[in-house]
N, C-alpha and C positions, 0 to 999 in steps of 0.2 A: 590577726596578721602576725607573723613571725618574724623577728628583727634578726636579724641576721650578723653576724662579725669575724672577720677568716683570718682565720693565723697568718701574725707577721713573719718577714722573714722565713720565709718558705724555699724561695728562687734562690738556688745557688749561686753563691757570685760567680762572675763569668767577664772574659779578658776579652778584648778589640778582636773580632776575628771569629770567635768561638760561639755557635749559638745554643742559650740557656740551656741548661736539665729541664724538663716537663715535670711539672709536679702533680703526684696523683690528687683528682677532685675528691676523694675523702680526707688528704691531708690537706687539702686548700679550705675546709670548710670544719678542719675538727674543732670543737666546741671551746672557745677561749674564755666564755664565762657560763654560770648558773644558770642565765635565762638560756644559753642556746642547748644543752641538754635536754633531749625530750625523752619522754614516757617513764621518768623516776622521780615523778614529782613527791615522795613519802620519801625518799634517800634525799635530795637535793635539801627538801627542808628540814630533814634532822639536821644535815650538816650545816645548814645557815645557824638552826637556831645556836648547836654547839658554838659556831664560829664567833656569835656574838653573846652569848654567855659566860665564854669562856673556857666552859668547859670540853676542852681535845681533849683523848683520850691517848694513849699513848701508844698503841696499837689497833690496826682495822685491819679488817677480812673482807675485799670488795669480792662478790662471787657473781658466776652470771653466764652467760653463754657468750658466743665471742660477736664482736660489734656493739655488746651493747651499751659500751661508755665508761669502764671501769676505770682503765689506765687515763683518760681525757677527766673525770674526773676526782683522779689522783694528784691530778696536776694543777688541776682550777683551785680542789682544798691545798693543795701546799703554798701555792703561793697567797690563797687568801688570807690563810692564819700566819703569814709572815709579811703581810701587808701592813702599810702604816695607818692605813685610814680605809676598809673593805667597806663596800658596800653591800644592796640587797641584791647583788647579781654577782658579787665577789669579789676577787681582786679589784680594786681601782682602775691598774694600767696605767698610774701616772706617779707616784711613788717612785721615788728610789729604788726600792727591793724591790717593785714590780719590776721595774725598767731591766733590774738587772737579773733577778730571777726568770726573766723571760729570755735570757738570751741561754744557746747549749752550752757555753763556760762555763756556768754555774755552778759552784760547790757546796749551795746548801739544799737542792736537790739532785739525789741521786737516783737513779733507773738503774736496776740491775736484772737482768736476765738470767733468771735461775735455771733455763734449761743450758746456759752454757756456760753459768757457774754456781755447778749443783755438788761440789765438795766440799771438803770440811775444811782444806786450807782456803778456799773464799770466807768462808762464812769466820774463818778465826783473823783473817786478814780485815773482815769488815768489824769485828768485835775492838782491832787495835785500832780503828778510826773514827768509831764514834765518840770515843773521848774528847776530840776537839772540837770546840764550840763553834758556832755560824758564824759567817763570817760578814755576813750584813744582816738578815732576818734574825725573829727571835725563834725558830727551830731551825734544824735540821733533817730533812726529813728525807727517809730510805725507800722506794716505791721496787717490793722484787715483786715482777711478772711472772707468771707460769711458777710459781711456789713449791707450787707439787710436782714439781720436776724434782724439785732438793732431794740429795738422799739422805736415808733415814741417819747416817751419821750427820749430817751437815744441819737437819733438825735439833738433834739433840744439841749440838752446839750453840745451838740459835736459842733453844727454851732460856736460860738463865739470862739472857741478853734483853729477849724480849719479854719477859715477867719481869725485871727491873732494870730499864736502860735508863742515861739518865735522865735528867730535868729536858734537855733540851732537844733531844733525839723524838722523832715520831716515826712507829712502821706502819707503810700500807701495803699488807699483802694482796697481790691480786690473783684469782686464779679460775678456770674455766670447770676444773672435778676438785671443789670441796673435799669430795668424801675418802682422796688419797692424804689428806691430810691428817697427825696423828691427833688424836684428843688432846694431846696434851697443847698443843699450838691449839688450836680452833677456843679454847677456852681461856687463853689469853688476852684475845683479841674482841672487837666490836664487829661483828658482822653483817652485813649486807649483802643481800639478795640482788642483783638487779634482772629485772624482770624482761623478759623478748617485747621489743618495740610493738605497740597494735601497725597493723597494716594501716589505717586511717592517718595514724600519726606520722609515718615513714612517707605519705603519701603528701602531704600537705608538708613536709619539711623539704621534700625533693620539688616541690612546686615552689614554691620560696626561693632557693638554691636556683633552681632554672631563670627564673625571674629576674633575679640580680642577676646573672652572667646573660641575661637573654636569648637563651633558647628558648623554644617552641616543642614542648610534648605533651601528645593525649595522655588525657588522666587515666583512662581503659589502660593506657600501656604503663602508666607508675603503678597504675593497681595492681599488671602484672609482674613488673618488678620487685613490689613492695609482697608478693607471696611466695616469689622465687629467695627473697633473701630471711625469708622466716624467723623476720624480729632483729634481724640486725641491721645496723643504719650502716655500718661499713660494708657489707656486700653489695645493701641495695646502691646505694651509692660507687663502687666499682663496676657493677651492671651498670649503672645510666653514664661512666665515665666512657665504660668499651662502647655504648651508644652513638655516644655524641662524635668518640672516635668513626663510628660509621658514616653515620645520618647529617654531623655538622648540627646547627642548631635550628635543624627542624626534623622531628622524631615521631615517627607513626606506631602505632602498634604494631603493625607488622613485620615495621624493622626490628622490635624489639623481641617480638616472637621465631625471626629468623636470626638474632644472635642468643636467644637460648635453645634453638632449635628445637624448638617444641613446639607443639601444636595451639589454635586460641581454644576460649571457656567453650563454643558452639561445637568444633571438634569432642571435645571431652566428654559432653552430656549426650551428643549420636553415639561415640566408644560406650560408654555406661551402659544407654538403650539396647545397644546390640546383647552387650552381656547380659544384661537382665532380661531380654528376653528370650533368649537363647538362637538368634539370629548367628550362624558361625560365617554365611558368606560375606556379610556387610560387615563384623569386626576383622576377618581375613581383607577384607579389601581398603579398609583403613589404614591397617599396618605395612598393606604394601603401597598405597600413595607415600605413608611417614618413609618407607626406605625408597622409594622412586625420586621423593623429593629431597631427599640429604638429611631428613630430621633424625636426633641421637633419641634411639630406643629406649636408653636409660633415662632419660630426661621425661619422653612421652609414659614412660612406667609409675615414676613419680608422679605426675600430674594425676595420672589415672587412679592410682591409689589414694592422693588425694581428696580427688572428688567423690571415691566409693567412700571413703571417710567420713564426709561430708554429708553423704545419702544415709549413712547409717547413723551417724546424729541427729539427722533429720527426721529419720523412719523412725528411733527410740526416744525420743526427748519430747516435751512437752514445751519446753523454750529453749528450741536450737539458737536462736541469734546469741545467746549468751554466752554458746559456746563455740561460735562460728566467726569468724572476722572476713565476712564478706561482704557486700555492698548486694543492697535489698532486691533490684532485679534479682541479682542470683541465687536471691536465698529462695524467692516465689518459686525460681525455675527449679530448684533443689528440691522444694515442698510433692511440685506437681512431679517431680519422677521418681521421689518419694512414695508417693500413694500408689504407682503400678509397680514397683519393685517388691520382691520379696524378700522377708527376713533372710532364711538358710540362704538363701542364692547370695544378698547383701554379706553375710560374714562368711560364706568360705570364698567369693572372692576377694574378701581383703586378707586373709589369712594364706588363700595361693600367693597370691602377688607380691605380697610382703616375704615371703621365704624365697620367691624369684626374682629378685632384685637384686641380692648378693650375687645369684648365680650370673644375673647376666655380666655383672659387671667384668665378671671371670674369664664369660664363655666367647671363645671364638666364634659360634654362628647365633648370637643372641636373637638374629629372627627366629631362627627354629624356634628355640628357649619359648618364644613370646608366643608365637602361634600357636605350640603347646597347650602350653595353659589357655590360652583364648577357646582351643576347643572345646578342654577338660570342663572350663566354665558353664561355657554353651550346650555341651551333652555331658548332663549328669551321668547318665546312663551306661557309661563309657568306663566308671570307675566303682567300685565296689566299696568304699569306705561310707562310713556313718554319715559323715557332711551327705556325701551325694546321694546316698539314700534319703537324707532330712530331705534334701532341693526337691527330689524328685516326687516326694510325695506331696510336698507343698504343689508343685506345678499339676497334680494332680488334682487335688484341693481347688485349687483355683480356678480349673478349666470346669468341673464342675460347678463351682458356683455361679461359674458366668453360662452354665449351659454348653460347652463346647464341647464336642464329641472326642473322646481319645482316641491317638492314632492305633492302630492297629498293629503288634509287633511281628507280627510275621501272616505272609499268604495267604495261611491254611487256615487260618481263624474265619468264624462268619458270625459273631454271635451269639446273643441268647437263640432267638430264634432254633438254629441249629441244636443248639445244646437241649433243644423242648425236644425237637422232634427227634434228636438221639435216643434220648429219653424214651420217646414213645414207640419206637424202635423196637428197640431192646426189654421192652417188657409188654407189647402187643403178646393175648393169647395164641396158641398155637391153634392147626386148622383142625386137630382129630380135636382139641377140647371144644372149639364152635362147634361142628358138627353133632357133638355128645354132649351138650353142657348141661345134662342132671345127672352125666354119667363120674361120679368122681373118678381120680387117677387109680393108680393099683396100688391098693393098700393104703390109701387113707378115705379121708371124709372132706367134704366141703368144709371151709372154716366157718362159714355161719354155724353149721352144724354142730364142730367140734367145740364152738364157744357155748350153745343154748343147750346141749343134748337132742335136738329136735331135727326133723326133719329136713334137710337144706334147699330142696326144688323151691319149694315156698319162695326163699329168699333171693333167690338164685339170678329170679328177673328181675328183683325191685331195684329201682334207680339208683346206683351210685351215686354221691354227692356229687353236684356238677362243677365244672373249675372252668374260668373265662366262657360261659352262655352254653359249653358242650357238656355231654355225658361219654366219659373219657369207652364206655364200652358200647359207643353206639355204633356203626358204620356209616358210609359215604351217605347210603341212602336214607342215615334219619334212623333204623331202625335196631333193636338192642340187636348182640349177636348172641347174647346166652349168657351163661356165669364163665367167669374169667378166674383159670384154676390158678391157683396162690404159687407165686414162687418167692425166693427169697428175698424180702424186704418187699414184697407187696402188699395190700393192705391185708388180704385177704391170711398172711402168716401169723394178725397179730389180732389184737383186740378190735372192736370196732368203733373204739376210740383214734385207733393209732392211721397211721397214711403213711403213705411210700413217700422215703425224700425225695424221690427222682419225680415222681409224680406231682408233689407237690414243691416242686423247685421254685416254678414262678411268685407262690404264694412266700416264699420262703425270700425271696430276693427283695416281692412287695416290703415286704418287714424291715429289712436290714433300710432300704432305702430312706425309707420312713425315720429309722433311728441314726445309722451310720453314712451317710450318703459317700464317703471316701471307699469305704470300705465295699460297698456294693460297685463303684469304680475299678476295683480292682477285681471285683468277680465276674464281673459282664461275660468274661469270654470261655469262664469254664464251663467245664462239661460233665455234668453230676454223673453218677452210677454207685451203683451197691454192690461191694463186694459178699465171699460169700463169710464174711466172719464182724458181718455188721456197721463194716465201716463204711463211709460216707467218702469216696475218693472222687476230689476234685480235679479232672483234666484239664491243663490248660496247653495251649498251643505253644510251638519252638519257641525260644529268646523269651520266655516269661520267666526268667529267673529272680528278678525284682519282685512282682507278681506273688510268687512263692513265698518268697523270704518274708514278704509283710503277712500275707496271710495267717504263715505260721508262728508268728508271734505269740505266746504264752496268752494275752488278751484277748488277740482279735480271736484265737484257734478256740479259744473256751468261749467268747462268745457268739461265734458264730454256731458249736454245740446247742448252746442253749435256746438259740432261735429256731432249729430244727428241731429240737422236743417243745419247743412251747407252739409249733406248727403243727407237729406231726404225732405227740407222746409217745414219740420214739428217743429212747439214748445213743444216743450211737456216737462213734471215733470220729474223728475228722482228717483225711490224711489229702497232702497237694502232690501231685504230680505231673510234669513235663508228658505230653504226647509220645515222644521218641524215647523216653526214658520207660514209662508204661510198656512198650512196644518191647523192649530190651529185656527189663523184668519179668514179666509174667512168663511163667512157666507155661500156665492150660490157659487156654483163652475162655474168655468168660462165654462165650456162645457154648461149648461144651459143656460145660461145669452148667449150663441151663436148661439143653436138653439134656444131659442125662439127669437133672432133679427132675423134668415133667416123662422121664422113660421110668427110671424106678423110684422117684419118691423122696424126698426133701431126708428123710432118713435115714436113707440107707449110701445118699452118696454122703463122702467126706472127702477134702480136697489136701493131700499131703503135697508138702513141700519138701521134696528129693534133695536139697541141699544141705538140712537138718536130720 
């Protein structure tokens, strides 16, 4: 339980007639001794133990982000070491020098405001006034705020003061950026960190505070105030002041979610879900309830980044709690959308959103701004940089392991299937060589023949190797049609070791699947063929630009060579290309360039390229 004790002397006096100044609830409740000070419990007990050792030091550095007790605890130490009899909570309060250091007359503590007195004649005017002694307590003590406001002359003024002021003089610097401060001050001084409030702590102090003034608010809704004021007990406490200003002293969540005009936690993890799975109609329709219903864009930005924040400690950490200050439902909930999220997708949207937040704050139509990026999120596909390349192949990755069939990027595509029977197509014999098959072409020799020396009719009908239960030279009715005269890249041009890629595509794909299964995701929908300079070119359909780009990668391009001679004991190039692009490029169509090899002879034609 928390005891509580509120600064005296708060209420303005005020004449017959005229009614009081309202005094703000974080100065009705700022910390008057040691015990009410939360979450600096390593600072509060150095300074006790100093206090009753005796040993002050004669200069301090309170540093810290703003709210979090520097200057309240500038004020508990001056007057406890100028107390007549302190205790273990500090000041007394009932002394003399309490009585009288507690009121704003006071001359043996000073507050000075270095941002609006950061020159050198302040600092020379305060160097002619600490010569005089206190005038009740035994120090004197100087408390300047905002330090690093000082400028660098009014510094150097201050160095020789503050490395030896006298016996009875104490500084306590306070200041929110340390690191504007020059070396040479910072090493004068005793300095202190103070650390952002935990949420747990902000929460249970603002319960307390409620309690005595008897209001009535859900703890859900201090939870969400105590991460709206991120560690500082003065914000959160100004949020639950403009509360009470609404709600009176009974306060919902919702009231407190509609004066930050943000969205709750259950909003936030459906927003997340959308992005992570790349849902664009459901996070577009989020963002137009948040503008239908008055909620500020920037405010729903921040929560959202937030909570991706949150998913990618979750998704990378081994003990998120320890670097998370949430309350344990939400960190299960974080766990479980953790586990369907992906990595690329978790950091380039915290990496969009994070550089979109300056912009909106900027931007005149920050919906746009927001739906933007919500797309860019939602379709990788959409952008061309390395992130959304990483996303997209991850979401490739993934659809495969769970068995999910890839969408299809354009019309014309039909699959392997097609891309067999292109195949078979395109290198079915012709009908004079069925009709004649012991008859070779003109001027050469069967290649059984040309391999053994020997006669080729012999060989001419024996079984080809069969592929999927067929024999690739049978016909409809079951029955051979004869020898199948060799064209370029057929088997019959090489050893009889060697196989056509195109022929042997299916077997070639078995393989990859076997070893690379992303990798065979992305070739499902090409279209093999053999050029005539032994390369291995893969068609694939419109909009496969991505498609490409991975294929052709120095790795995947060398190993998918290597699968193709450890198929076929053939070498051969490996080149990608677009349907419509093929179409664009080629000079002689490949049907040409094939009958004329089976009219005059694999020899005698050569295929020039007219633009060389």
């Amino acid at each position: 339980m928390i005891e509580l004790s509120c600064v005296e002397n708060q209420q303005i006096p005020w004449k017959a007639g005229v009614t009081p100044m309202y005094t703000a609830l974080y100065r009705q409740w700022r910390p008057d001794t040691f015990r009410d000070v939360v979450g600096q419990d390593t600072i509060i007990q150095t300074l006790k133990n100093q206090l009753f050792s005796g040993h002050v030091a004669h200069a301090y550095l309170f540093c810290g982000s703003r709210g979090t007790g520097k200057t309240s605890t500038a004020k508990i130490f001056s007057r406890a070491i100028n107390c007549m009899s302190p205790t273990e909570d500090g000041p007394c309060g009932k002394c003399e020098a309490c009585v009288n250091l507690s009121s704003e007359n006071n001359m043996d503590i000073v507050e000075i405001d270095a941002a609006s007195n950061n020159g050198v004649d302040e600092i020379r005017d305060l160097r002619d006034k600490i010569r005089f002694p206190p005038t009740i307590g035994k120090y004197k003590v100087y408390i300047i705020d905002e330090v690093h406001m000082l400028s660098m002359g009014a510094f150097n003024a201050l160095l020789k003061t503050l490395e030896e002021p006298p016996a009875h003089v104490v500084f306590i610097l306070a200041t929110t950026e340390p690191h504007k401060l020059p070396a040479t001050v910072l090493s004068r001084c005793q300095r202190f960190d103070f650390k952002r409030i935990p949420g747990g702590v902000m929460v249970e102090r603002m319960k307390a505070i409620c309690s005595k003034m008897k209001v009535t608010v859900e703890e859900s809704g201090l939870s969400v105030i105590a991460r709206w004021a991120e560690g500082g007990m003065r914000d959160a406490l100004s949020l639950l002041d403009q509360c009470m200003g609404l709600c009176g002293d009974r306060i919902t969540k919702d009231d407190i979610l509609n004066v930050l005009g943000t969205a709750d936690q259950s909003f936030l993890f459906q927003a997340a879900d959308d992005i992570l799975s790349g849902d664009v109609q459901g996070i577009l329709s989020r963002i137009d309830w948040l503008v239908g219903d008055g909620k500020d864009l920037n405010a729903f930005l921040r929560e959202l980044l937030q909570q991706l924040r949150d998913l990618l400690i979750v998704k990378f950490c081994k003990d998120p709690d320890k670097l998370l200050d949430v309350e344990d439902s939400t960190l299960e909930r974080l766990k479980e959308q953790a586990k369907k999220a992906g990595e690329a997708r978790l950091i380039r949207s915290v990496d969009l959103l994070s550089s979109l937040e300056s912009e909106l704050r900027r931007s005149t139509q920050p919906r746009i701004l927001l739906e933007l990026a919500a797309v860019k999120l939602c379709r990788p596909q959409e952008e061309d940089s390395l992130a959304a390349l990483t996303d997209r192949i991850e979401v490739l990755e993934k659809q495969v392991r769970e068995g999910i069939p890839g969408q299809a990027p354009g019309p014309e595509e039909s699959g392997l299937p097609d891309a067999i029977s292109s195949a078979a197509e395109t290198h079915h014999p012709v009908k004079e060589s069925e009709e004649n098959p012991e008859e070779p072409e003109s001027g050469r020799k069967p290649a059984a023949e040309e391999k053994t020396g020997e006669q080729g009719p012999s060989n001419a009908d024996s079984p080809a190797p069969k592929r999927n239960g067929k024999n690739p030279e049978e016909s409809n009715n079951g029955k051979p049609n004869g020898k199948v005269h060799s064209q370029e890249g057929e088997p019959g041009s090489g050893s009889d070791a060697e196989k056509d890629p195109v022929w042997a595509w299916p077997e070639i794909l078995a393989n990859i699947k076997g070893e690379r299964m992303a990798i065979y995701t992305l070739l499902k929908e090409a279209k093999p063929r053999m050029d005539s300079k032994n390369v291995l070119v893969l068609q694939f359909p419109p909009t496969s630009g991505f498609f490409i780009a991975a294929i052709e990668k120095e790795e995947n391009r060398t190993f998918l060579e290597e699968q193709v001679q450890k198929v076929t004991g053939r070498r051969v190039r490996l080149r990608c290309q677009m349907k419509e692009d093929a179409e664009k490029q080629t000079g002689v169509s490949d049907d040409i360039v094939q009958k004329a090899v089976r009219v005059f002879g694999k020899d005698l034609v050569k295929v020039v390229d007219e633009k060389k």
